[in-house]
mmCIF file as Biopython writes it, N, C-alpha, C and O atoms, coordinates in Angstrom:
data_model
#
loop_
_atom_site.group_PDB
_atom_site.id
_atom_site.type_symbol
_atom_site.label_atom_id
_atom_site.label_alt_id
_atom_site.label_comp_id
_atom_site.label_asym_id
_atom_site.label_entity_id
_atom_site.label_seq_id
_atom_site.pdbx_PDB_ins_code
_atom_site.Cartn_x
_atom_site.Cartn_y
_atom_site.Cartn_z
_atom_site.occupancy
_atom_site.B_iso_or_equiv
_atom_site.auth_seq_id
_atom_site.auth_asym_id
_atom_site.pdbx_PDB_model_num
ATOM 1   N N  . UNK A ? 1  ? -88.934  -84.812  -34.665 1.0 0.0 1  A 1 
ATOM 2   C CA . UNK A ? 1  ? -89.069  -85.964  -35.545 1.0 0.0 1  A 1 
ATOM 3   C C  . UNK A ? 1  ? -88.435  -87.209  -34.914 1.0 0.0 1  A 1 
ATOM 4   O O  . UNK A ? 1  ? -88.945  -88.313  -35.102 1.0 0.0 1  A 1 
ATOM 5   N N  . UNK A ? 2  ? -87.598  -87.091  -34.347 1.0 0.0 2  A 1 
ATOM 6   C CA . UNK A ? 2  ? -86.947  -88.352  -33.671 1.0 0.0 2  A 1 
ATOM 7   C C  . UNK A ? 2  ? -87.647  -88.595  -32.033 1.0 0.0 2  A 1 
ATOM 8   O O  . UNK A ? 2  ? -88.032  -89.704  -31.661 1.0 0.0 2  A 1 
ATOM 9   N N  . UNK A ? 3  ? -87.698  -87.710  -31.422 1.0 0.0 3  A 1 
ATOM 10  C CA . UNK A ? 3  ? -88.486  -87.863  -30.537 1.0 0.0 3  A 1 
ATOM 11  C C  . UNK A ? 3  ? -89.992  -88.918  -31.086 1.0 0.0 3  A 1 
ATOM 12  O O  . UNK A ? 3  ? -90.425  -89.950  -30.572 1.0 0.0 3  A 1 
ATOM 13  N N  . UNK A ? 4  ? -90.321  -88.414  -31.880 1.0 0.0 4  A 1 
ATOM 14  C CA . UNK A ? 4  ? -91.654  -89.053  -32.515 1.0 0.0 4  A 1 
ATOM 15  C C  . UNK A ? 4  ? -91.547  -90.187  -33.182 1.0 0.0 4  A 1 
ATOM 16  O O  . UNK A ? 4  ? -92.584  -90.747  -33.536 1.0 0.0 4  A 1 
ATOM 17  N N  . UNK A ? 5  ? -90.160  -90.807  -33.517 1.0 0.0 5  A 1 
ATOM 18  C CA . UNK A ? 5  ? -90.128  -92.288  -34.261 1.0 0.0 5  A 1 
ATOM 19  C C  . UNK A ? 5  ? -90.088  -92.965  -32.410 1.0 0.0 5  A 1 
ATOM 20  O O  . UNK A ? 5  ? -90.653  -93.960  -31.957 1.0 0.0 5  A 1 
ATOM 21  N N  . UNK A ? 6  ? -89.227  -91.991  -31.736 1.0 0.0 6  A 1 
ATOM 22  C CA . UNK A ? 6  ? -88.518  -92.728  -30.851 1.0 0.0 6  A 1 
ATOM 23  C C  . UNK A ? 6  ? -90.171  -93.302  -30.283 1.0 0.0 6  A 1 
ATOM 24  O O  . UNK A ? 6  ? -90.517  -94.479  -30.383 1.0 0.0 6  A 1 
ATOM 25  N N  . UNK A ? 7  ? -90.877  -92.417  -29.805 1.0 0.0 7  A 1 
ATOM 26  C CA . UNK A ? 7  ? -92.030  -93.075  -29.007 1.0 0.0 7  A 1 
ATOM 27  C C  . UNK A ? 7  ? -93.232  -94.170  -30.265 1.0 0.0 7  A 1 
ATOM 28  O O  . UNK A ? 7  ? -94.354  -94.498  -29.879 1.0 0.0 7  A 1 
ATOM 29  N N  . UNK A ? 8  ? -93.011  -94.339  -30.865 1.0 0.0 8  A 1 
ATOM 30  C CA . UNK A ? 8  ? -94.139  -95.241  -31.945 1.0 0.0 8  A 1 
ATOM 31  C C  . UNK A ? 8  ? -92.985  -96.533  -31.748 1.0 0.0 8  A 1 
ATOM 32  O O  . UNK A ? 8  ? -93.566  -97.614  -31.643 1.0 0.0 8  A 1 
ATOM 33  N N  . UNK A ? 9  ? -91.695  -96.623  -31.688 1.0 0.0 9  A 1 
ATOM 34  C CA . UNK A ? 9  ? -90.755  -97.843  -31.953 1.0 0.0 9  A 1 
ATOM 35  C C  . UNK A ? 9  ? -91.197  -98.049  -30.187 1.0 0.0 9  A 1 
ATOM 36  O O  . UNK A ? 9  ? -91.578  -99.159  -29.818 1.0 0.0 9  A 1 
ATOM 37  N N  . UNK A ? 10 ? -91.126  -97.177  -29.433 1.0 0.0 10 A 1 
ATOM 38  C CA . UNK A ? 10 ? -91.847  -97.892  -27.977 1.0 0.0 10 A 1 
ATOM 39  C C  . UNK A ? 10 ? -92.579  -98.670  -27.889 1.0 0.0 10 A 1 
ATOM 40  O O  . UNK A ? 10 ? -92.470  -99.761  -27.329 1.0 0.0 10 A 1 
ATOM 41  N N  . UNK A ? 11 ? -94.058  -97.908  -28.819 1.0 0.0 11 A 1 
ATOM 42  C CA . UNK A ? 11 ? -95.082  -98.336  -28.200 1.0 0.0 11 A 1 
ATOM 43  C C  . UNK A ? 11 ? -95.108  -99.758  -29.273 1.0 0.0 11 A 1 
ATOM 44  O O  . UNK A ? 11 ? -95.999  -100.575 -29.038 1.0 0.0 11 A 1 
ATOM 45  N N  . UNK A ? 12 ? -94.257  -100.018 -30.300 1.0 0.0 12 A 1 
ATOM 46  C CA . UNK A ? 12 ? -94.265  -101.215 -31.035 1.0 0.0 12 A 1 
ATOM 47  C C  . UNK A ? 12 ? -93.875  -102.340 -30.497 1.0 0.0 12 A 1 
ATOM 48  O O  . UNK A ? 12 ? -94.149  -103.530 -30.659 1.0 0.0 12 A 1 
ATOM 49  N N  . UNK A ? 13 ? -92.860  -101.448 -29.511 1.0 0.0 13 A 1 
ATOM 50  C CA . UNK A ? 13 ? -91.860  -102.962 -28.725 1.0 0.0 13 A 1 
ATOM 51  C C  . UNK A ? 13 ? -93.117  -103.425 -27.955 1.0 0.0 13 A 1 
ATOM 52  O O  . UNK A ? 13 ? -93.717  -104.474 -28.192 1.0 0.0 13 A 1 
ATOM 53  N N  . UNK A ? 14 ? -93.481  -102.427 -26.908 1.0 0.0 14 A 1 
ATOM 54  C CA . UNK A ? 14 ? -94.762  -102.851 -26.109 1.0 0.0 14 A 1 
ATOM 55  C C  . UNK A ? 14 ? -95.793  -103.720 -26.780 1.0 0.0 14 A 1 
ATOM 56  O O  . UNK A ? 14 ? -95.886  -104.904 -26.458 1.0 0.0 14 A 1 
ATOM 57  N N  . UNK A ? 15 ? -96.732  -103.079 -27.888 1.0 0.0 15 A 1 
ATOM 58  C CA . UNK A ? 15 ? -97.444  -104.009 -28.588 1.0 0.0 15 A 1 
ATOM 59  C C  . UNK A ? 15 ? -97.244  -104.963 -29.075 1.0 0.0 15 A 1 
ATOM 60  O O  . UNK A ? 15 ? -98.039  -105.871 -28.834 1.0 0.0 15 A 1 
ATOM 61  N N  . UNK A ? 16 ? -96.081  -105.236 -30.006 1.0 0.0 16 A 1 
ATOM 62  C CA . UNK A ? 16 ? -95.972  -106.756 -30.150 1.0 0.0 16 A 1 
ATOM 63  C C  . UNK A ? 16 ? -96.126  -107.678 -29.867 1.0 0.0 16 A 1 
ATOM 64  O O  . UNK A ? 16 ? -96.921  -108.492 -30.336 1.0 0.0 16 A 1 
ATOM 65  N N  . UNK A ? 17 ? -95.273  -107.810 -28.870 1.0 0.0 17 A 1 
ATOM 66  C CA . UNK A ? 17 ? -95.296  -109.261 -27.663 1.0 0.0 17 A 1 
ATOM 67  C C  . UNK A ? 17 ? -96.498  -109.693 -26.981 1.0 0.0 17 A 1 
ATOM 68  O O  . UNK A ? 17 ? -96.804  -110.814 -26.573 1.0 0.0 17 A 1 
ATOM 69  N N  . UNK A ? 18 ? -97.323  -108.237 -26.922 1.0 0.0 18 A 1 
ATOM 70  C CA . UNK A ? 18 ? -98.676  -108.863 -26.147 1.0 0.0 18 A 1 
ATOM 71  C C  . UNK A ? 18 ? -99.602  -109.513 -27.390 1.0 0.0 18 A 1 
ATOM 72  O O  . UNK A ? 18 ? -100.330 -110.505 -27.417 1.0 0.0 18 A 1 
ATOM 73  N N  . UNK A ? 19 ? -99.338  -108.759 -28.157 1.0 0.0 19 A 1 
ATOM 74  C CA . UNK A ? 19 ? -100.372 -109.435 -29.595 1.0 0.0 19 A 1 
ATOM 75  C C  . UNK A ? 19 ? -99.841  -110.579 -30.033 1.0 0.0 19 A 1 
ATOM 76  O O  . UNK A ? 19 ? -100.529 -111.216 -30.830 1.0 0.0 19 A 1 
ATOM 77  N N  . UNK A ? 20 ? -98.740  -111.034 -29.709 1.0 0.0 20 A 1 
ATOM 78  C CA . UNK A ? 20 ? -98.007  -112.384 -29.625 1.0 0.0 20 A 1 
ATOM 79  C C  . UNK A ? 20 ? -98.744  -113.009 -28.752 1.0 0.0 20 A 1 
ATOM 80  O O  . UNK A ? 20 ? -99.270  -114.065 -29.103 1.0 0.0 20 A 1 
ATOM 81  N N  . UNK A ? 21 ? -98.923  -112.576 -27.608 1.0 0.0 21 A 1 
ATOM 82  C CA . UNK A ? 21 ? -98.892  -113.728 -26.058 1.0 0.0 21 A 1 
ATOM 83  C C  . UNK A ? 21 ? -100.323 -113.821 -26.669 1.0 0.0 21 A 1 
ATOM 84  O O  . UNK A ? 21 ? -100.458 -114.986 -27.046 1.0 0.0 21 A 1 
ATOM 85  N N  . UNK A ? 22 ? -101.618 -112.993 -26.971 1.0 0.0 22 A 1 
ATOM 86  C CA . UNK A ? 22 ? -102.945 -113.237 -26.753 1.0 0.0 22 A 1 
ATOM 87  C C  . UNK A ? 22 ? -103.292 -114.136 -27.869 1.0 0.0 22 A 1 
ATOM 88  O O  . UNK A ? 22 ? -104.350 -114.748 -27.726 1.0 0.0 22 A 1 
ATOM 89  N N  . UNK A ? 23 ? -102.607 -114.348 -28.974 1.0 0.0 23 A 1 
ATOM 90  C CA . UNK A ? 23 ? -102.416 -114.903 -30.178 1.0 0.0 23 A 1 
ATOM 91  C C  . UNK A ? 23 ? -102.114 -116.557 -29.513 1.0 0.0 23 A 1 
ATOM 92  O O  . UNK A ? 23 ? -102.723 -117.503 -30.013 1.0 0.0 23 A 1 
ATOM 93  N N  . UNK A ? 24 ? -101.268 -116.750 -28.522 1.0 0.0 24 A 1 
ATOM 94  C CA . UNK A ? 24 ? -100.369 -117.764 -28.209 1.0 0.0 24 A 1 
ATOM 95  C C  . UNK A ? 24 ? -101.480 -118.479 -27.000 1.0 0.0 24 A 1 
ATOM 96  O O  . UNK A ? 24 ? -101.666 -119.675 -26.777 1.0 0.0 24 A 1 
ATOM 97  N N  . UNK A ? 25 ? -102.052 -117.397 -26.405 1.0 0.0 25 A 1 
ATOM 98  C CA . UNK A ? 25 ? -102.997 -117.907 -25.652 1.0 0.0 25 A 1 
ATOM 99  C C  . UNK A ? 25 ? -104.063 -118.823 -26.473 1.0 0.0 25 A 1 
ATOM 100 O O  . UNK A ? 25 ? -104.097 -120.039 -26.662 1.0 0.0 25 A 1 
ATOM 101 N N  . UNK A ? 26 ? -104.723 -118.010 -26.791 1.0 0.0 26 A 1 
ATOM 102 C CA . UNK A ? 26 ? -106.086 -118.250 -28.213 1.0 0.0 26 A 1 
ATOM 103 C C  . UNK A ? 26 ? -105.922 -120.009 -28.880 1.0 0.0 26 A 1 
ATOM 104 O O  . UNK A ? 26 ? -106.796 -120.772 -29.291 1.0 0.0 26 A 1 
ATOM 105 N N  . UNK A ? 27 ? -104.134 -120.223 -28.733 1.0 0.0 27 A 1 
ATOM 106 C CA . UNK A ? 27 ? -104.041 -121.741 -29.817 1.0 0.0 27 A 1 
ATOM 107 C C  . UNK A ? 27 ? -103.880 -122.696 -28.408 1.0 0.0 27 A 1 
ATOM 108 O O  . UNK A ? 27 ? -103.845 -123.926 -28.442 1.0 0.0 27 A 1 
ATOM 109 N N  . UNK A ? 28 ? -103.818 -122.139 -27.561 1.0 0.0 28 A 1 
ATOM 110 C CA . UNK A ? 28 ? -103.442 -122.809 -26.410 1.0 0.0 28 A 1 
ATOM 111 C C  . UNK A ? 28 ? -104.485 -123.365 -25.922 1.0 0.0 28 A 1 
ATOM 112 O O  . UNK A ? 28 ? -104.394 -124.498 -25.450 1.0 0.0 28 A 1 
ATOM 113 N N  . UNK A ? 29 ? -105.867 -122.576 -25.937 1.0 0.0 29 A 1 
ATOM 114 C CA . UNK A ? 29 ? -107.111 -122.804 -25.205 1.0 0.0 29 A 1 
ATOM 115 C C  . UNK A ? 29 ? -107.714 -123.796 -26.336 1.0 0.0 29 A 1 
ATOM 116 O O  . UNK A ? 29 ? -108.480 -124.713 -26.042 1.0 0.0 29 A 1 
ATOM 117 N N  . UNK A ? 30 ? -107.296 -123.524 -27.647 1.0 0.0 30 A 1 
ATOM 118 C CA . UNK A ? 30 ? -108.019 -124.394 -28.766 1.0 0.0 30 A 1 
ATOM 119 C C  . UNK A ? 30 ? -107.073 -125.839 -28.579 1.0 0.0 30 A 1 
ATOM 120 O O  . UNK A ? 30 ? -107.535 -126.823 -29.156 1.0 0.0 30 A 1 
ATOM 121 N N  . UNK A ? 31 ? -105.996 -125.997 -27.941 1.0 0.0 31 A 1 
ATOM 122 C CA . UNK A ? 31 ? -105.202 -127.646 -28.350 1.0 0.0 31 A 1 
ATOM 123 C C  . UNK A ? 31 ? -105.900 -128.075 -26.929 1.0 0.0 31 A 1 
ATOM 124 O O  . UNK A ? 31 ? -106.104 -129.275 -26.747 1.0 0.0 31 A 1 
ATOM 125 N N  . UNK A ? 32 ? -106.301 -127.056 -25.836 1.0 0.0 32 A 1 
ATOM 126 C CA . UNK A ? 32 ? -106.754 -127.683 -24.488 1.0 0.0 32 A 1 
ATOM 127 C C  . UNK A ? 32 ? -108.485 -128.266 -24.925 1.0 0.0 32 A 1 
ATOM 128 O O  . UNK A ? 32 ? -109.056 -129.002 -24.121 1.0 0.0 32 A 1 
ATOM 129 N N  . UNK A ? 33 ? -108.736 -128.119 -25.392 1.0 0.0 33 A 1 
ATOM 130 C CA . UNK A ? 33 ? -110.140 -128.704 -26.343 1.0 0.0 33 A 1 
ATOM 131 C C  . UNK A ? 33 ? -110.345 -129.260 -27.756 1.0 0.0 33 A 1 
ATOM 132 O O  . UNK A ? 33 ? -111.046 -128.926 -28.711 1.0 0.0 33 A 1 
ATOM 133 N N  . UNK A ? 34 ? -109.360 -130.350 -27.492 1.0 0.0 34 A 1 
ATOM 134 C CA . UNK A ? 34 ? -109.499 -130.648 -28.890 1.0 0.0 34 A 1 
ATOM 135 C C  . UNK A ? 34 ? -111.405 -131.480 -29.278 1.0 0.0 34 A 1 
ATOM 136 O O  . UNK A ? 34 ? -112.225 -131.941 -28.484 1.0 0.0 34 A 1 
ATOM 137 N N  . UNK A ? 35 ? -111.455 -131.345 -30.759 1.0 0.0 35 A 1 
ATOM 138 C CA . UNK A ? 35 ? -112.676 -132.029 -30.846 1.0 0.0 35 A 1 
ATOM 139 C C  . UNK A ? 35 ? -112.750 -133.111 -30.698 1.0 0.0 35 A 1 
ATOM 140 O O  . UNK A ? 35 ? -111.791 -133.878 -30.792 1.0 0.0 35 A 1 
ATOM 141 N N  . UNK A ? 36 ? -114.324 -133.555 -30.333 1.0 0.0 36 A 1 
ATOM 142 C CA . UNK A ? 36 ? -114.697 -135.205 -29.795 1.0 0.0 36 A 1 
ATOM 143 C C  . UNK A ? 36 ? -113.803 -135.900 -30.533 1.0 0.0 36 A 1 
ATOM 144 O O  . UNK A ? 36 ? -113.130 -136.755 -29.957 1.0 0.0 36 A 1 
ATOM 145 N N  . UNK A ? 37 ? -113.619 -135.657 -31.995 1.0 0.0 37 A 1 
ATOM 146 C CA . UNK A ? 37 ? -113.315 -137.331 -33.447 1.0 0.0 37 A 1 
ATOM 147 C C  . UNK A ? 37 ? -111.780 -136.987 -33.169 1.0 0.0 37 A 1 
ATOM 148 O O  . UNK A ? 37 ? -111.082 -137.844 -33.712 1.0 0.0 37 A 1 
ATOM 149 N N  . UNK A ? 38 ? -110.767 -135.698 -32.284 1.0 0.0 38 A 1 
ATOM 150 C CA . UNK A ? 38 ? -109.602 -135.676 -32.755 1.0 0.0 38 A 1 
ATOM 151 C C  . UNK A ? 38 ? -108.692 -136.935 -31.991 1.0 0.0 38 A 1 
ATOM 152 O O  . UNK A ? 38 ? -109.330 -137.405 -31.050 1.0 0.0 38 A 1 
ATOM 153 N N  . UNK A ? 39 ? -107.827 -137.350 -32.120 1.0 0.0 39 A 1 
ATOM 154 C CA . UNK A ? 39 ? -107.035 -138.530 -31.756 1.0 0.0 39 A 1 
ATOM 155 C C  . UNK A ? 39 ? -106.256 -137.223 -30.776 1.0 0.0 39 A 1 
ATOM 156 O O  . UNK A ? 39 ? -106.027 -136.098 -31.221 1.0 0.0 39 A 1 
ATOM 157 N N  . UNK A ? 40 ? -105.912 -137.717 -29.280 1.0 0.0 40 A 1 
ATOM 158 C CA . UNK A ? 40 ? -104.878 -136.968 -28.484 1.0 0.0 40 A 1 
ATOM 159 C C  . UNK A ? 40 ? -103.496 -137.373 -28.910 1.0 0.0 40 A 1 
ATOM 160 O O  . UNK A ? 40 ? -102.511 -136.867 -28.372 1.0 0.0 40 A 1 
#
């Protein structure tokens, strides 16, 4: 049982941050294109 939290709290640390970064990417590529009418 602990063995088994221990590896899911792994693979959470792992997943997070990337579902962060691709999340962080995604708003990044949208402010690098803003629309024609937006004011920079």
């Amino acid at each position: 049982m602990i063995i088994g939290a221990s590896i899911v709290s792994i693979g959470w640390i792992a997943f997070w941050p990337w579902a962060q970064l691709k999340r962080l990417r995604e708003l990044e590529s949208n402010a690098e294109a803003p629309d024609p009418g937006a004011s920079a």
